[in-house]
N, C-alpha and C positions, 0 to 999 in steps of 0.2 A: 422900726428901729428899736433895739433893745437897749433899756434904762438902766441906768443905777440909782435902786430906788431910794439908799440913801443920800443922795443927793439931789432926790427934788425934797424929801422930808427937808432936809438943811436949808435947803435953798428957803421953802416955806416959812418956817422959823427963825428965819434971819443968824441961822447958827451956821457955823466953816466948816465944810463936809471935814473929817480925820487929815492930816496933813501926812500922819506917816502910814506907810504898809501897816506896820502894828495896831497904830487907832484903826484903819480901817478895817483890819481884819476883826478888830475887837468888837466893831459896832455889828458889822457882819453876823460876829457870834451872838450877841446880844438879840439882834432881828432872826437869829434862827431860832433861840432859845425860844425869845418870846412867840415864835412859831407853836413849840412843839407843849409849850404851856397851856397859851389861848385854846388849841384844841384841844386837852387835856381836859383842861378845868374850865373853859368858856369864859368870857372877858369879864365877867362882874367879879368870881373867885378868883379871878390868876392877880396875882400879887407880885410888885417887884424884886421882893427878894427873892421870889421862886425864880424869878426871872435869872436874876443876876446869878443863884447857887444854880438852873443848867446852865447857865454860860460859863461857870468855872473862873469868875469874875469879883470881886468886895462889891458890895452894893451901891457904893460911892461913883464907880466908875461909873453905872448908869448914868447917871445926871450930867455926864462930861457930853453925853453922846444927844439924851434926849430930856426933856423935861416933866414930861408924866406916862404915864402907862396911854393914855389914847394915843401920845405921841407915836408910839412905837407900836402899836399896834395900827395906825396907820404906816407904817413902815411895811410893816407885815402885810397888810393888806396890798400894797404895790407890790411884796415882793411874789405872792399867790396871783398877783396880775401879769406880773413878767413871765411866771411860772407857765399860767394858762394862755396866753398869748405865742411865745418863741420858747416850749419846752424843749430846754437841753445846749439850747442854741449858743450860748456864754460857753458849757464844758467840752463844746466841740470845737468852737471857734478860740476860745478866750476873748478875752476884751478888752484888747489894744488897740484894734484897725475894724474902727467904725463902718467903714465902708465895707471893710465882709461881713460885720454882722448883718450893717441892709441888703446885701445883696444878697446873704443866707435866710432872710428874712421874708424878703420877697422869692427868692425862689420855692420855700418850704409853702407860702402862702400858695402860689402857684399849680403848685402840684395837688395839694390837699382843695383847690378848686378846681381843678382840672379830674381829678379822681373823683369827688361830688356832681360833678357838671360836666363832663365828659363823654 
């Protein structure tokens, strides 16, 4: 079943995933940003205002979403999990009706063992 990995982060942290489309698109950007930073500059150099100016975001908004840089860079890390796991699988399906993601999930599984082991 495919996650939204900001909301096991929030769940974690005892913080309320985004309440609107907007927050969550925001936090979204923010876990991409910090995607394309971390590999950039690798975690000890990525800094949060790098983070927040690729997110196209005031620096301030960070902290509404998460509370330190490992925070969200665990973020990232689930979202490189969901990536390598059910690649593509959210752009195809969208992610309103759970149950096609698992059953898109298990079927892609299926096949790509059925193509290995076959």
């Amino acid at each position: 079943m495919a996650k939204d990995p900001s909301a096991a982060t929030a769940k974690e942290t005892g913080r309320s995933a985004p309440r609107s489309r907007r927050g969550a698109r925001t936090k979204a950007g923010l876990v991409a940003a910090a995607r394309v930073v971390f590999e950039r500059d690798g975690f000890l150099d990525a800094r949060i205002t790098d983070i927040t100016r690729e997110a196209g975001v005031a620096a301030g908004s960070f902290y509404t979403y998460f509370d330190s840089k490992e925070e969200i860079f665990q973020a990232v890390v689930e979202m490189v999990q969901e990536d390598m796991l059910h690649p593509r699988l959210r752009e195809r399906l969208g992610d309103e009706d759970v149950f096609a993601l698992i059953d898109a999930a298990n079927r892609d599984y299926l096949l790509a063992y059925n193509g290995t082991h076959g």
